[in-house]
N, C-alpha and C positions, 0 to 999 in steps of 0.2 A: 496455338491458333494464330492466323495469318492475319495482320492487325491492317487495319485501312486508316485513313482519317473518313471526316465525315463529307469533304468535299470530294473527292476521289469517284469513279465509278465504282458502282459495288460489282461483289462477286456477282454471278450465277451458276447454278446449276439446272439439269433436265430431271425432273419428275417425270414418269408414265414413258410411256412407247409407243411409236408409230402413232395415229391419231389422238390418242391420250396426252402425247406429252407438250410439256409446257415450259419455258424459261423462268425459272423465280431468283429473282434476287434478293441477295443477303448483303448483310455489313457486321463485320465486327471490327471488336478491340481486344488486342492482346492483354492479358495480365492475370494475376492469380483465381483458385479457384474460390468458391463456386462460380459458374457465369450466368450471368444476369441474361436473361432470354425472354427478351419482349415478344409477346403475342396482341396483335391488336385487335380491333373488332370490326364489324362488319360496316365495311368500306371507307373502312380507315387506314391508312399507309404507315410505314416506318419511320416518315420523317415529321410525325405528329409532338405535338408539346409535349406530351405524357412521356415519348419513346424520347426524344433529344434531352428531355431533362436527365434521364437515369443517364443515358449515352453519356454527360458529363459528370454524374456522379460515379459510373464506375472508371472515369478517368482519375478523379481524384483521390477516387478510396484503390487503384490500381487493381482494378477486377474488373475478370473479362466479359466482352456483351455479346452478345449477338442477338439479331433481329433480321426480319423478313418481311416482304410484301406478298400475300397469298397471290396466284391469280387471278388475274384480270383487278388488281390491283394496285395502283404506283406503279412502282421503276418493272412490275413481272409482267410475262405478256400472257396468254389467253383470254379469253373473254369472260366478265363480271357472270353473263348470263349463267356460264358453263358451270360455274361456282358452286359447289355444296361443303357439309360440314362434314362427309368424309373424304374428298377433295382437299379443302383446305389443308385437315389433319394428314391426310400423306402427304403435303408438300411441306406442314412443319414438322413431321417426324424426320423427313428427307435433310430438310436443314442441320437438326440436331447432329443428326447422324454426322453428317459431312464436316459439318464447324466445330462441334463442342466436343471437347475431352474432358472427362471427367466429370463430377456430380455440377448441377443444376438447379437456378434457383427459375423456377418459370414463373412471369410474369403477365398474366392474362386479364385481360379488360376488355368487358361487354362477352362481344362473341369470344375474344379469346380465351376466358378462363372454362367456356364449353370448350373450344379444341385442347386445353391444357388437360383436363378431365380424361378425356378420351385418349391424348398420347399418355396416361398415366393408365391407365384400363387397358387400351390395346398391348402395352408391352407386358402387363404382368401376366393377360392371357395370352400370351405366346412365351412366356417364360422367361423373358430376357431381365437379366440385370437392370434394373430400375437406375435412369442418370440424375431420376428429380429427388432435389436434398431438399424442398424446401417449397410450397403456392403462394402466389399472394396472387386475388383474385378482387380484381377491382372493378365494382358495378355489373357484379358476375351476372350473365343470362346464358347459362346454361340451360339447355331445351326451351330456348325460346319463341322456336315455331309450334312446338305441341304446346306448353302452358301458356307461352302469352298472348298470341298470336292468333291460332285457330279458335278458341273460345268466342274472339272477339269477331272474327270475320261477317261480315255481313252477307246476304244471298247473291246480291250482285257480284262480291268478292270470288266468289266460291264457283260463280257463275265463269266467271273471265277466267279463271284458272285452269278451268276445264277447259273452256273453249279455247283459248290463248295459249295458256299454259305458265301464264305471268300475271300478276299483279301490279300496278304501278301507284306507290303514296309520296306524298310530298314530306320533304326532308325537311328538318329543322338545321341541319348542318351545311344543307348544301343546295343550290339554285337547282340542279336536278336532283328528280327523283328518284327513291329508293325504287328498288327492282328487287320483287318474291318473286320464284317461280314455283313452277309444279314439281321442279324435281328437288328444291329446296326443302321444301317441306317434308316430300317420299322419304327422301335421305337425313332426314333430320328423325322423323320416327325410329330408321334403323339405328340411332347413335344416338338415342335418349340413353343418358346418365341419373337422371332420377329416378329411379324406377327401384331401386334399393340401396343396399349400404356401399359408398363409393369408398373403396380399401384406397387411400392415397400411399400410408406408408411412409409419410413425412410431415410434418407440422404444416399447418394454413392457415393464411390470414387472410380478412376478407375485411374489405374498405366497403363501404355504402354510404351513398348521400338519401337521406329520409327524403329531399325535394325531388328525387328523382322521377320524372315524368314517363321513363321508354321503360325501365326496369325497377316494380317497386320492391320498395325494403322490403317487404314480405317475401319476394320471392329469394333473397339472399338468406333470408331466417329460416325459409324452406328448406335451401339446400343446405342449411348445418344439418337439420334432422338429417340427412343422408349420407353425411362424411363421421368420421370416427368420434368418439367419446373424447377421444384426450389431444390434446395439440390444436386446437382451432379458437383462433380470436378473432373475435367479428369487431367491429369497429362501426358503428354507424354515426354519419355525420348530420347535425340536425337540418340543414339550410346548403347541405352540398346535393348539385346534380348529378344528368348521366354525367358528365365532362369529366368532373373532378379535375378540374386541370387551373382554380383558383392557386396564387402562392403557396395558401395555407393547406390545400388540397394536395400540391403536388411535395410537399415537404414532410408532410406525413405520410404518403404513399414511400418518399428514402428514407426513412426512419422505417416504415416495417422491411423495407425488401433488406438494410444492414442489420434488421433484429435477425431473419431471415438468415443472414449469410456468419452472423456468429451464430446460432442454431445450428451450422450445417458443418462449421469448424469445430466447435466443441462436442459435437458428436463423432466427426470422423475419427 
């Protein structure tokens, strides 16, 4: 793998074709296997606390990273609007492919342990060799436009979606607002993951803050019922939120992803 520092321009590559396609940018670090593969969540970037923290843990523990900005996010270009959850999951399947050799610890938080679900489902129905050794899934919201989201929507909501074909709510994270669209949602029904037994085929851990406001515990205690009998450790934090990105938050998030990466050495 072709190591950058973190100041440097990142790679890119082209996802999709002719009108489809998009520039995404990646960043790795060179070093041993598994690699540590940050997935972030919904309009969140690669050069977030959660992703620079690991970025320097896997410099010290000498294992390789890689990360990505989907698009219409950070350093990649298309448009936020264009965005969907099968969208995003072909530009991180695209990344894996191109960057990562060899087995895989994936790291998904919020939306990203939905797109982690999905490149872990998409390859085994097509047959391909499995690169993931290993989930760690922190402040999981997987299918969080059918369970959390459409329940709660209000008529006006529902209203504008049709008309517009957008929704617009105010962010707790950021001076603009979040942007739902219509085809957000369409494309999030075809790429619900809970809908039965999620075959990972590799051990998971799953971080949860109980104060979590965007994503509640409940719904991480959900998606155990739908991952395997054996290899899954939930971990919920009494007074952590969506962020998890306190000290003590982000220290026990490298403590599971190096349980994680001896799991995937003493198996291989």
């Amino acid at each position: 793998m072709q190591s950058e520092t973190k100041t440097e321009q990142p790679r890119t590559i082209t996802v999709g074709s002719g009108s489809h396609a998009r520039t995404i940018a990646l960043r790795t670090q060179a070093g041993d296997a598994p690699t540590l593969v940050w997935l972030g969540g919904y309009r969140s970037d690669m050069r977030g606390t959660k992703a620079e923290r690991l970025a320097q843990l896997a410099e010290k523990q000498a294992l390789a990273f890689c990360r990505l900005d989907y698009s219409g996010h950070g350093e990649s270009g298309g448009r936020f609007e264009d965005g969907t959850i099968g969208r995003w999951t072909e530009e991180a399947a695209a990344v894996i492919d191109a960057a990562v050799d060899g087995p895989a610890i994936l790291i998904g938080s919020s939306m990203g342990a939905w797109i982690a679900l999905r490149l872990i489902q998409m390859a085994l129905a097509a047959g391909k060799p499995a690169k993931v050794a290993g989930l760690l899934l922190v402040a999981p919201a997987p299918d969080f436009t059918h369970r959390l989201m459409e329940p709660k929507l209000r008529d006006d909501q529902r209203a504008a979606l049709e008309r517009d074909g957008f929704i617009a709510e105010p962010s707790d994270y950021s001076p603009a607002p979040n942007i739902y669209t219509r085809k957000l949602f369409e494309d999030g029904a075809a790429n619900l993951v809970m809908e039965g037994l999620i075959e990972t085929r590799c051990p998971v851990t799953i971080i949860q803050g109980m104060a979590d406001q965007d994503v509640p515990f409940a719904h991480a205690l959900e998606l155990v019922t739908h991952l395997p009998s054996e290899g899954v450790i939930v971990t919920l934090i009494r007074d952590g939120d969506h962020r998890l990105s306190r000290p003590q938050d982000l220290e026990l998030i490298e403590r599971a992803a190096l349980d994680l990466v001896t799991a995937a050495r003493d198996g291989s």
